[in-house]
N, CA, C and O atoms as CSV, one atom per row, in Angstrom:
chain,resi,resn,atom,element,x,y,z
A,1,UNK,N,N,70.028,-32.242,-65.355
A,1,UNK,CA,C,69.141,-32.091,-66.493
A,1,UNK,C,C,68.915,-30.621,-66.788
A,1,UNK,O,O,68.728,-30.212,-67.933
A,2,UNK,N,N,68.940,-29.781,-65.634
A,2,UNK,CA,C,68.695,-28.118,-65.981
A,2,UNK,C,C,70.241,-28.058,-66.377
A,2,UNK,O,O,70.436,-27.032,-67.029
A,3,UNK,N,N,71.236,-28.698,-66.231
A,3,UNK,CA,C,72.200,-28.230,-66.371
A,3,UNK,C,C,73.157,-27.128,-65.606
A,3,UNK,O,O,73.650,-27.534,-64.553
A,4,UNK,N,N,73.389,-26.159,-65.894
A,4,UNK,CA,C,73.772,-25.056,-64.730
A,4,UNK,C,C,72.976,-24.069,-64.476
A,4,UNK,O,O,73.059,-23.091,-63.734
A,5,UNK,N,N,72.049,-24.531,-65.326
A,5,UNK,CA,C,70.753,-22.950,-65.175
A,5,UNK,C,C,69.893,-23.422,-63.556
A,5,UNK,O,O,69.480,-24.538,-63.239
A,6,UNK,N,N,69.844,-22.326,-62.883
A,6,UNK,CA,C,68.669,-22.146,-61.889
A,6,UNK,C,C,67.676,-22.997,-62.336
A,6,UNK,O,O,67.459,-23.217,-63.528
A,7,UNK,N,N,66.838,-23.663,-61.061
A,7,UNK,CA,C,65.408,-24.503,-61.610
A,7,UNK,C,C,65.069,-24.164,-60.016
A,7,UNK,O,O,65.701,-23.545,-59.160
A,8,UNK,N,N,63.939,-24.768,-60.005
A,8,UNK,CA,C,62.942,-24.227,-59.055
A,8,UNK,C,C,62.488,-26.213,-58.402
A,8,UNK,O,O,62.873,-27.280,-58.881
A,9,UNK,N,N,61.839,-26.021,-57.550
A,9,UNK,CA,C,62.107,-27.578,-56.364
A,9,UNK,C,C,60.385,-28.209,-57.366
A,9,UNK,O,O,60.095,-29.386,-57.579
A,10,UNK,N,N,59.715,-27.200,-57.705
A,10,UNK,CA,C,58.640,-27.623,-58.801
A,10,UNK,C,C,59.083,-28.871,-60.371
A,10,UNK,O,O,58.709,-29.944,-60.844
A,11,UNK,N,N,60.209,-27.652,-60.650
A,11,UNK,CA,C,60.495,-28.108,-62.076
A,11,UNK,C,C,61.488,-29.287,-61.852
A,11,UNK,O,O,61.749,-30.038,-62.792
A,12,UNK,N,N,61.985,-29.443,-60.759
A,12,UNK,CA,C,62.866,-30.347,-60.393
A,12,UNK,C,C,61.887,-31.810,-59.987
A,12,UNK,O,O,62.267,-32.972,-60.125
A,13,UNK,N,N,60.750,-31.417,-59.540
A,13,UNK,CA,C,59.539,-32.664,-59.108
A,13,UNK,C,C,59.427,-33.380,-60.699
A,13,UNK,O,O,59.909,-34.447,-61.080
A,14,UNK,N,N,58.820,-32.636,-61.260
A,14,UNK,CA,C,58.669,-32.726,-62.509
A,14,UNK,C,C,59.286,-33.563,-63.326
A,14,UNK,O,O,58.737,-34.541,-63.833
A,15,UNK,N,N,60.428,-33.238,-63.498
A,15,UNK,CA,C,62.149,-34.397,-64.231
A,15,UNK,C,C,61.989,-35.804,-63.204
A,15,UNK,O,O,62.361,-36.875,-63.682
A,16,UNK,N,N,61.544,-35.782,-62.076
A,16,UNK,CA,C,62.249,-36.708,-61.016
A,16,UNK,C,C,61.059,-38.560,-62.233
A,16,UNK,O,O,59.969,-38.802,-62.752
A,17,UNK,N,N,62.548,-39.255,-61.946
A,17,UNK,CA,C,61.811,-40.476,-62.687
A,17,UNK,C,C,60.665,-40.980,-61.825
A,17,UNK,O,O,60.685,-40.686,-60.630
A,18,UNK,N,N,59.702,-41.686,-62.295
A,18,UNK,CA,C,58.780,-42.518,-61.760
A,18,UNK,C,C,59.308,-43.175,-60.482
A,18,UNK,O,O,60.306,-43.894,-60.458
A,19,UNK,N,N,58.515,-42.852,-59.373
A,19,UNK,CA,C,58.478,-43.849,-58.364
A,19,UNK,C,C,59.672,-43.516,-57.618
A,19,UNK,O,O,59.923,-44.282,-56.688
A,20,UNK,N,N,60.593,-42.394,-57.840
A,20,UNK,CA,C,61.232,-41.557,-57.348
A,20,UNK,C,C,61.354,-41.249,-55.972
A,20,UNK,O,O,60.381,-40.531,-55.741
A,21,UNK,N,N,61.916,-41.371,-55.072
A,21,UNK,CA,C,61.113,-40.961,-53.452
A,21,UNK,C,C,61.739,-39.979,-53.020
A,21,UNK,O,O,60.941,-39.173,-52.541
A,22,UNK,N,N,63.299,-39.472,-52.913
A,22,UNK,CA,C,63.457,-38.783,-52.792
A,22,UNK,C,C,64.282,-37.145,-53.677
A,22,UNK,O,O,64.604,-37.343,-54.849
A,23,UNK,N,N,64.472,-36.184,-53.301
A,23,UNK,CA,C,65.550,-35.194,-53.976
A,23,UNK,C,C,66.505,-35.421,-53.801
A,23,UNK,O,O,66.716,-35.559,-52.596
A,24,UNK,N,N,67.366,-35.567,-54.426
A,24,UNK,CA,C,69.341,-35.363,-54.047
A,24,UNK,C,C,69.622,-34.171,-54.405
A,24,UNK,O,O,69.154,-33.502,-55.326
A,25,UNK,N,N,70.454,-33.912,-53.597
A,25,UNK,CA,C,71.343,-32.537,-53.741
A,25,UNK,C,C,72.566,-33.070,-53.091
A,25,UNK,O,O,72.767,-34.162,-52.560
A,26,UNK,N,N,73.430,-31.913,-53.279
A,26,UNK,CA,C,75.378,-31.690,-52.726
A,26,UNK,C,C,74.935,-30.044,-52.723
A,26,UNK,O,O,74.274,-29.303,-53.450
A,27,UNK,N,N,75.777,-29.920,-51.339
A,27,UNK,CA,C,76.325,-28.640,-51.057
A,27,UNK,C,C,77.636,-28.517,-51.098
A,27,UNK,O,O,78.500,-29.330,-50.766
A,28,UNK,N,N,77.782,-26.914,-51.742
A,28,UNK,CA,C,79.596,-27.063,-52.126
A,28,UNK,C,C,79.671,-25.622,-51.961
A,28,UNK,O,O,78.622,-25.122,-51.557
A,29,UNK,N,N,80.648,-24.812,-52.170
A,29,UNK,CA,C,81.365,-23.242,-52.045
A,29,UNK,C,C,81.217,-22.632,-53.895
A,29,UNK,O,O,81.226,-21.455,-54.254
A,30,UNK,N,N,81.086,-23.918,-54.828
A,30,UNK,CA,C,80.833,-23.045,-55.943
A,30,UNK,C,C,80.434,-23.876,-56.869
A,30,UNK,O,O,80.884,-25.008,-56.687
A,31,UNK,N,N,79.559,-23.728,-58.080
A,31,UNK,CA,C,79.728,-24.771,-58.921
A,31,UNK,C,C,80.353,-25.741,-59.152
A,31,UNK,O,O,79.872,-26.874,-59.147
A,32,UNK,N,N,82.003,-25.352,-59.492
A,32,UNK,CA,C,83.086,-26.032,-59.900
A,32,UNK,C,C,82.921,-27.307,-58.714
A,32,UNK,O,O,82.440,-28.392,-59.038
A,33,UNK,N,N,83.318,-27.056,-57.516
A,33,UNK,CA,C,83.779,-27.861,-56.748
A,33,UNK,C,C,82.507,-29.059,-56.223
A,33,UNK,O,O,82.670,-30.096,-55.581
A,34,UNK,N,N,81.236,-28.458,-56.771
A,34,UNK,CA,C,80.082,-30.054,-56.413
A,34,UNK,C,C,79.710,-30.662,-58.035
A,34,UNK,O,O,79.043,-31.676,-58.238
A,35,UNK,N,N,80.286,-29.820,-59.058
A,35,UNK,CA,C,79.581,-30.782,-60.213
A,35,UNK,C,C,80.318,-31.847,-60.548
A,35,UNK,O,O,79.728,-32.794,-61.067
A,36,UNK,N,N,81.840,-31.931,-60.317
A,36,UNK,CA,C,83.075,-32.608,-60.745
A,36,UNK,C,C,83.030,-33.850,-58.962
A,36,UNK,O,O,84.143,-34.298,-58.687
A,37,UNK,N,N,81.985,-34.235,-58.075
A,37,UNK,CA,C,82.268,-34.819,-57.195
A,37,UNK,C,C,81.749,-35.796,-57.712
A,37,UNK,O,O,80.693,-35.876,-58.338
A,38,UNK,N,N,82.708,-36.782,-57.381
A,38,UNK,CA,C,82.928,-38.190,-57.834
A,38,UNK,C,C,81.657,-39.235,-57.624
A,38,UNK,O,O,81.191,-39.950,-58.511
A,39,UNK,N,N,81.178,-39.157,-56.179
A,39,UNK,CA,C,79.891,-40.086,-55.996
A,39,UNK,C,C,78.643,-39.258,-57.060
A,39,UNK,O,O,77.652,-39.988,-57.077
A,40,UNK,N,N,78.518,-38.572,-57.527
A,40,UNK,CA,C,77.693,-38.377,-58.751
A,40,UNK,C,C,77.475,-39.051,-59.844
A,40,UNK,O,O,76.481,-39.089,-60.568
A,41,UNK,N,N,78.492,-39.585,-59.907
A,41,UNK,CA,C,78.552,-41.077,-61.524
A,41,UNK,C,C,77.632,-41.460,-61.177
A,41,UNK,O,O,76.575,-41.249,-61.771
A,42,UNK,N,N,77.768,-42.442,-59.645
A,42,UNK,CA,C,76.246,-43.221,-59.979
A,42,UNK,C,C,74.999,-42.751,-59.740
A,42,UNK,O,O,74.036,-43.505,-59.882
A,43,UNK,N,N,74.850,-41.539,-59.374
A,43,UNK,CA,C,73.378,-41.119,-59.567
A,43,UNK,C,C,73.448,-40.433,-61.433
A,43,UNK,O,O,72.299,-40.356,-61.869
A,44,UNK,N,N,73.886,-40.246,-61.861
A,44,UNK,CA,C,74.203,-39.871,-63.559
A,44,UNK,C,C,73.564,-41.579,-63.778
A,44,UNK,O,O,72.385,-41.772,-64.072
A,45,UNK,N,N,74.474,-42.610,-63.596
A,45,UNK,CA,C,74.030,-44.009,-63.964
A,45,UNK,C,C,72.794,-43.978,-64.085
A,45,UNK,O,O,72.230,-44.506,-65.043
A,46,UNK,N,N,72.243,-43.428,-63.249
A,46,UNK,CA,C,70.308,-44.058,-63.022
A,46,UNK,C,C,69.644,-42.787,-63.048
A,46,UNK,O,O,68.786,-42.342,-62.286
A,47,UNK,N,N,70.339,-42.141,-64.335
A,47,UNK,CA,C,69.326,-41.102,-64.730
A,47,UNK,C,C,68.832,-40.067,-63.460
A,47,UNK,O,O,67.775,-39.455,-63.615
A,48,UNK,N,N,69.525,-39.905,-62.348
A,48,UNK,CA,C,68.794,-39.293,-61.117
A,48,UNK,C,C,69.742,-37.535,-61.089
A,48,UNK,O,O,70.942,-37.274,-61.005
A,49,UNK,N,N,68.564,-36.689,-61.200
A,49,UNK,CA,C,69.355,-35.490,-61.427
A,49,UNK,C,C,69.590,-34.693,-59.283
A,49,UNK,O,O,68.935,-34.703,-58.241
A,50,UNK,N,N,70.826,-34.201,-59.744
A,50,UNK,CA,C,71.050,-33.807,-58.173
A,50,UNK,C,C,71.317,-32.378,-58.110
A,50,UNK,O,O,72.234,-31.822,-58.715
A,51,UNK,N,N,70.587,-31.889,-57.451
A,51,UNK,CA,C,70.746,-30.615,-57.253
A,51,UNK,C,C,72.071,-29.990,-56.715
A,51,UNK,O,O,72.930,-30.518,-56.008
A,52,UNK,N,N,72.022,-28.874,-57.171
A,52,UNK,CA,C,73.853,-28.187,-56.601
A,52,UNK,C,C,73.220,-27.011,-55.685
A,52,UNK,O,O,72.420,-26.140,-56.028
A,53,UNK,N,N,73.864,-27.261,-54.306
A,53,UNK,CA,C,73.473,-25.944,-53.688
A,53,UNK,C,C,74.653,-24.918,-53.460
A,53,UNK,O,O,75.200,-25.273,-52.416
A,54,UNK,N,N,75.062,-24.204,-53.788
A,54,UNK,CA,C,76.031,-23.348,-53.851
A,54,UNK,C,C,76.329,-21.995,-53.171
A,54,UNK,O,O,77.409,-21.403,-53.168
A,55,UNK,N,N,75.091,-21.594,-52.555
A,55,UNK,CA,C,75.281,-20.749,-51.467
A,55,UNK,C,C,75.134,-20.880,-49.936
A,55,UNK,O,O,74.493,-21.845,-49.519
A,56,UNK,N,N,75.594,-20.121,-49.176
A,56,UNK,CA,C,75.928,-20.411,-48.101
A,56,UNK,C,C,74.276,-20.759,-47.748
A,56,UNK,O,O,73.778,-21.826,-47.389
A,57,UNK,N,N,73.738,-19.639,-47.957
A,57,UNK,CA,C,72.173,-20.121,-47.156
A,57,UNK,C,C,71.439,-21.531,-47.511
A,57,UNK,O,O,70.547,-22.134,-46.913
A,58,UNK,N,N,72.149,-21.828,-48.707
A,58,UNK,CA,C,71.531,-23.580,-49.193
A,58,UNK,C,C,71.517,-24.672,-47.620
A,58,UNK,O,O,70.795,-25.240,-46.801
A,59,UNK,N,N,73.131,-24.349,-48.092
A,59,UNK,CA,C,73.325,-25.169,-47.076
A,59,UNK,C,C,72.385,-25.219,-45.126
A,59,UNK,O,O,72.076,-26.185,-44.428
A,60,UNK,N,N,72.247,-23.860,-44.916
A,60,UNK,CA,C,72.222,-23.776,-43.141
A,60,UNK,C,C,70.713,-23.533,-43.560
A,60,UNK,O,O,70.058,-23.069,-42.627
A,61,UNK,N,N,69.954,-23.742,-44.797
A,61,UNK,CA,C,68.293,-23.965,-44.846
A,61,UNK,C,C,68.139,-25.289,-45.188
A,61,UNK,O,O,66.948,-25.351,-45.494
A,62,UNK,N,N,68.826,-26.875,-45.385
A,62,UNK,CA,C,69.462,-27.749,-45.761
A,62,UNK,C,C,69.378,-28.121,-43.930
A,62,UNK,O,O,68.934,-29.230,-43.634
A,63,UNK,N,N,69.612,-27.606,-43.311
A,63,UNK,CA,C,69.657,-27.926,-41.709
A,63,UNK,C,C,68.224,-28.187,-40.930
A,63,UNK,O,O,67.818,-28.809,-39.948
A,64,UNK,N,N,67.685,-27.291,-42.016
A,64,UNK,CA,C,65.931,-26.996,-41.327
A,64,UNK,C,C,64.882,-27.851,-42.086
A,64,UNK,O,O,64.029,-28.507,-41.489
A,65,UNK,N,N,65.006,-27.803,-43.590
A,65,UNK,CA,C,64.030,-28.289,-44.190
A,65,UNK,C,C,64.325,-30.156,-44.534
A,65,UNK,O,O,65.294,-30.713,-45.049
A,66,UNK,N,N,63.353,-30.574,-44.125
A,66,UNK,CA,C,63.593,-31.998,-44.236
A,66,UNK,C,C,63.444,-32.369,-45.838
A,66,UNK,O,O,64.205,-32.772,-46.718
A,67,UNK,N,N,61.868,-31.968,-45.724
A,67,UNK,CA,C,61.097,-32.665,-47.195
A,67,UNK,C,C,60.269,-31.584,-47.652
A,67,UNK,O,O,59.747,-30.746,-46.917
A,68,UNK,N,N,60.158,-31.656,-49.133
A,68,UNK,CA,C,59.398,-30.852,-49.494
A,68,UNK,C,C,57.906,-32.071,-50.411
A,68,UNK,O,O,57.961,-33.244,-50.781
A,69,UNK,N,N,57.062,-31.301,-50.448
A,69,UNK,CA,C,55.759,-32.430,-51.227
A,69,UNK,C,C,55.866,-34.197,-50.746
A,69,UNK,O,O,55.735,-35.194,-51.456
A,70,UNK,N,N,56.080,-34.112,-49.654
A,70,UNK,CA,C,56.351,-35.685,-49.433
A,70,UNK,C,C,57.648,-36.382,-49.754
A,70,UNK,O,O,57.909,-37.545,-49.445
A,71,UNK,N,N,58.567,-35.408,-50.517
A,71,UNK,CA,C,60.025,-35.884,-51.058
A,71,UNK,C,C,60.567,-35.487,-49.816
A,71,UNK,O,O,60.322,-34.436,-49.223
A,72,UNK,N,N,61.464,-36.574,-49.394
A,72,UNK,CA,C,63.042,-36.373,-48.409
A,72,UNK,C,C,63.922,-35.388,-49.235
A,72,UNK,O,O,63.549,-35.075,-50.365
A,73,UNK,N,N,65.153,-34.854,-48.680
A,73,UNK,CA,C,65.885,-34.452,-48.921
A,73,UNK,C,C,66.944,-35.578,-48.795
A,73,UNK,O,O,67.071,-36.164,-47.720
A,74,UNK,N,N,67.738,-35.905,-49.915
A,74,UNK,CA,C,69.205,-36.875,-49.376
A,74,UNK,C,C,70.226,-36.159,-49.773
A,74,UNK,O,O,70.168,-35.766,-50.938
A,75,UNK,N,N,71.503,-35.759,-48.912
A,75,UNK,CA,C,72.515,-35.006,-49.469
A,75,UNK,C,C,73.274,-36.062,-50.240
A,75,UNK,O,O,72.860,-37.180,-49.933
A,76,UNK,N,N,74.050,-36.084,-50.955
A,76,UNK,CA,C,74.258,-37.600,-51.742
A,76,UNK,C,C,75.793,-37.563,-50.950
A,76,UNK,O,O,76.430,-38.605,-50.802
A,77,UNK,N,N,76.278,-36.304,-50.488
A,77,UNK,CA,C,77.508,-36.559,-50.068
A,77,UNK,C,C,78.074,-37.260,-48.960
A,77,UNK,O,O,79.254,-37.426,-48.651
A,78,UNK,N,N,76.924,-37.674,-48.373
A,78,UNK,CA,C,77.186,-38.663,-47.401
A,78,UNK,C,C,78.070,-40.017,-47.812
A,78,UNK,O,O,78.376,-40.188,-48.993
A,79,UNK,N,N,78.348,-40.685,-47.092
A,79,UNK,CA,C,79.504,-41.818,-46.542
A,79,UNK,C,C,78.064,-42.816,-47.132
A,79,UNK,O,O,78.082,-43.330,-48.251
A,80,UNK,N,N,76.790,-42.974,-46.102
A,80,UNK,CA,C,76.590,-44.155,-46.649
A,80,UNK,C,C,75.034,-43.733,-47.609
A,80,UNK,O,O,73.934,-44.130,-47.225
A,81,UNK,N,N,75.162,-43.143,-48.484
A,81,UNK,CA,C,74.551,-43.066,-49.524
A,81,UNK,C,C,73.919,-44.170,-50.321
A,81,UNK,O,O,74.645,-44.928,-50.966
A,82,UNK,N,N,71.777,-44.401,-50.319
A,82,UNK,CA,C,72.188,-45.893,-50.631
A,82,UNK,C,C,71.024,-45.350,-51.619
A,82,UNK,O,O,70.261,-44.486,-51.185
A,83,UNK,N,N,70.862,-45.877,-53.038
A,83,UNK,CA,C,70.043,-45.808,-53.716
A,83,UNK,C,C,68.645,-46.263,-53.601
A,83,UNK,O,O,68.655,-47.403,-53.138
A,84,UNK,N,N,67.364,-45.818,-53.845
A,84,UNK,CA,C,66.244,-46.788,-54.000
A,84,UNK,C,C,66.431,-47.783,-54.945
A,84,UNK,O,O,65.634,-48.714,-54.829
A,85,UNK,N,N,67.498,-47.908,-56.139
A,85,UNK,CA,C,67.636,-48.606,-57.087
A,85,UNK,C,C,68.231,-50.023,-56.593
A,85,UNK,O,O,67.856,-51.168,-56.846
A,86,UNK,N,N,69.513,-49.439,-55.635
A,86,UNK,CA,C,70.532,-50.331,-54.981
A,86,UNK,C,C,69.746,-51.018,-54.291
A,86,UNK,O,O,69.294,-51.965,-54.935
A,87,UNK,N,N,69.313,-50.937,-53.045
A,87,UNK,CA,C,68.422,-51.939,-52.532
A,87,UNK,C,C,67.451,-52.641,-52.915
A,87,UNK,O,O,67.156,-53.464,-52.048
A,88,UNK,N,N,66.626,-52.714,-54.082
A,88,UNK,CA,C,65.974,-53.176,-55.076
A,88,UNK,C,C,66.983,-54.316,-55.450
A,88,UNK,O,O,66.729,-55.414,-54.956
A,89,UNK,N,N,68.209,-54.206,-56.334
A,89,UNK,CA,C,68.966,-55.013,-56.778
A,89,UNK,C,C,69.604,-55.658,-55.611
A,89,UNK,O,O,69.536,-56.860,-55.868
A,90,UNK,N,N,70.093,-55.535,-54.653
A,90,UNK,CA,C,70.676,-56.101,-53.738
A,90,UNK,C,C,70.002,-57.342,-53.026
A,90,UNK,O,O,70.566,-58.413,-52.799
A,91,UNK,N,N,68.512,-56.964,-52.669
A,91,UNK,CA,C,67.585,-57.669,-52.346
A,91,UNK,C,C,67.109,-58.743,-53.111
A,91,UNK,O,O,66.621,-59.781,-52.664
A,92,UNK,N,N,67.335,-58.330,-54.723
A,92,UNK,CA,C,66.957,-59.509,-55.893
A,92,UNK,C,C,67.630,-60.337,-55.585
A,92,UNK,O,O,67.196,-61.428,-55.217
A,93,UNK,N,N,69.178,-59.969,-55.667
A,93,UNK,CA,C,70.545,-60.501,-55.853
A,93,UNK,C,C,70.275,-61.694,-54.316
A,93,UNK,O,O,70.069,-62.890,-54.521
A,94,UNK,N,N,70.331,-61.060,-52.732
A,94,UNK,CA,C,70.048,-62.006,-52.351
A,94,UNK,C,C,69.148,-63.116,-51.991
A,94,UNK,O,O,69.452,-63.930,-51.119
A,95,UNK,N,N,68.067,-63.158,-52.639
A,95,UNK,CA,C,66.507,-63.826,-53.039
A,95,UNK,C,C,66.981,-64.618,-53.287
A,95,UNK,O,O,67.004,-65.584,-52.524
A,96,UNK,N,N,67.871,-64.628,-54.982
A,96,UNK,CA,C,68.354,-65.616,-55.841
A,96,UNK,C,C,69.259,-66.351,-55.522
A,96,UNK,O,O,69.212,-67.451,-56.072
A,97,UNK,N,N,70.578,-66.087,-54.431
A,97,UNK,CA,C,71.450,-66.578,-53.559
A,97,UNK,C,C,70.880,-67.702,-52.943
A,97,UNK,O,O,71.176,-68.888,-53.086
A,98,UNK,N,N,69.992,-67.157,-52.214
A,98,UNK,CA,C,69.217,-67.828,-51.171
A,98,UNK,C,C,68.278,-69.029,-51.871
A,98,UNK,O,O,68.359,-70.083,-51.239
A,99,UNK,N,N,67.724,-69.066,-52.615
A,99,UNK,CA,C,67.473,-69.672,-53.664
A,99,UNK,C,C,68.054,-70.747,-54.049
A,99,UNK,O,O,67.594,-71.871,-53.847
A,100,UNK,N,N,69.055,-70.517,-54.604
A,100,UNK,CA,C,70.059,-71.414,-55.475
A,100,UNK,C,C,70.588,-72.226,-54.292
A,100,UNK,O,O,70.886,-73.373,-54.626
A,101,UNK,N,N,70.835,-71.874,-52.673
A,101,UNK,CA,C,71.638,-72.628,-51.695
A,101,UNK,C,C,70.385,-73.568,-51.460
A,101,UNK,O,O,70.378,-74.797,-51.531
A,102,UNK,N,N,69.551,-72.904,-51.228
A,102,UNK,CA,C,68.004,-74.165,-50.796
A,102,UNK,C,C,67.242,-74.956,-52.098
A,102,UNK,O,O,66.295,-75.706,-51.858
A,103,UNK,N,N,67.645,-74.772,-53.280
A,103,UNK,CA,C,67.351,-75.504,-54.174
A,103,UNK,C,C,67.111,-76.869,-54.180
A,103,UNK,O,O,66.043,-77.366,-54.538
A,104,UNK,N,N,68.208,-77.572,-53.739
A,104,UNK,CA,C,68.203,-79.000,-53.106
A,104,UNK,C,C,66.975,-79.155,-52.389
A,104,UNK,O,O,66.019,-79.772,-52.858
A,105,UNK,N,N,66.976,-78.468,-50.970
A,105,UNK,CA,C,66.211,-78.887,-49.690
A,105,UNK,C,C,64.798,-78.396,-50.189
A,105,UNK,O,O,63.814,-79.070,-49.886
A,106,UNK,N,N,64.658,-77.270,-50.928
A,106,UNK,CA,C,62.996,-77.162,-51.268
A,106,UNK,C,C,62.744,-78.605,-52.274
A,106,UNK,O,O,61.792,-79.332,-51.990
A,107,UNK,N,N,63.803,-79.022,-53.649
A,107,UNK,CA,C,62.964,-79.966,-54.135
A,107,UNK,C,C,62.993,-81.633,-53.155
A,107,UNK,O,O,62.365,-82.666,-53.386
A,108,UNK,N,N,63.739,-81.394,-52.321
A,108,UNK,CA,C,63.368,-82.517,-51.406
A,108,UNK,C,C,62.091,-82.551,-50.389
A,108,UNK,O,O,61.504,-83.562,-50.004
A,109,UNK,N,N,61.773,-81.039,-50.009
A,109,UNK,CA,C,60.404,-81.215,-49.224
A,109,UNK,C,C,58.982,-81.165,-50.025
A,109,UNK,O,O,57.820,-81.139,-49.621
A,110,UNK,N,N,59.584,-81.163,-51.378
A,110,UNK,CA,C,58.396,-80.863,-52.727
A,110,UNK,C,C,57.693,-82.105,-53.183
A,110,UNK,O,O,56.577,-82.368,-53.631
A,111,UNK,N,N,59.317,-83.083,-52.754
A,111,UNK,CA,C,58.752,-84.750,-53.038
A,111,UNK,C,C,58.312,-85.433,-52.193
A,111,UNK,O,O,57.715,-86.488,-52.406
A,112,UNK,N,N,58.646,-84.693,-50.528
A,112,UNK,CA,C,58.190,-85.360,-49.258
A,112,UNK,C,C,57.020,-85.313,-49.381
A,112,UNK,O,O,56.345,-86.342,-49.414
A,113,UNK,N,N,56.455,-84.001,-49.488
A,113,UNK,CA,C,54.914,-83.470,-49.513
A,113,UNK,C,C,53.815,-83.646,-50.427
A,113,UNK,O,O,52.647,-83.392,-50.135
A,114,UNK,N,N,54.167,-84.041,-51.422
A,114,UNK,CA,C,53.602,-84.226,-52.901
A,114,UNK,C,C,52.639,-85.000,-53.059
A,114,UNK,O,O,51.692,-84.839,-53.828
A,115,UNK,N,N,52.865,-86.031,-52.213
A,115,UNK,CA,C,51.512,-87.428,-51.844
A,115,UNK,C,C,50.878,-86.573,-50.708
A,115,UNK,O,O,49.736,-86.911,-51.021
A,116,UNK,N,N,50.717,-85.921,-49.875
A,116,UNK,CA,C,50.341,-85.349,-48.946
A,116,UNK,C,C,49.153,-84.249,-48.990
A,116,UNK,O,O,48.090,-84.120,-48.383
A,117,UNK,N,N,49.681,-83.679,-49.774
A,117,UNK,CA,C,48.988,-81.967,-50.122
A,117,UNK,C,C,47.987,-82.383,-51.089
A,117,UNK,O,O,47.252,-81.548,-51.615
């Protein structure tokens, strides 16, 4: 959202969407080589802006600082990178699974119980 201009971990709080939990960032050797990295689509998808750290000290202060204002730090370049969004949907997804397989057996204990309750 700053685009390539410098922003500050303030103005970056600021942009972060509602209900937001943590910062993303990528560390890289130069612009070029972290804005063009591929697992970025899906944080672009969900509107989630990621910081570029581009100098060496990003990175080996990236070693020390966990969280800033109650925000985590997530490097997004990790292997298992999981969204607050993703687990939200995943969890719907298997509710409704789960759901649809016990459909049967809940309206059968609905009619067992029905004179009962």
């Amino acid at each position: 959202k700053s685009g390539e201009e410098m922003t500050s971990l303030e103005s970056y709080m600021n942009r972060m969407k509602d209900g937001q939990k943590h910062i993303y960032y990528i560390a890289g050797e130069s612009l070029d080589a972290v804005k063009d990295a591929p697992f970025l689509e899906k944080l672009a998808k969900q509107d989630i802006e990621v910081l570029y750290f581009t100098d060496a000290i990003d990175e080996l202060m990236m070693n020390h600082v966990v969280d800033y204002e109650g925000k985590t730090f997530i490097n997004v370049s990790k292997e298992d990178l999981k969204l607050e969004d993703d687990a939200g949907d995943e969890e719907k997804q298997e509710l409704e699974e789960a759901e649809e397989r016990l459909k049967d057996t809940i309206q059968w204990i609905q009619q067992k119980l029905d004179n009962k309750i």
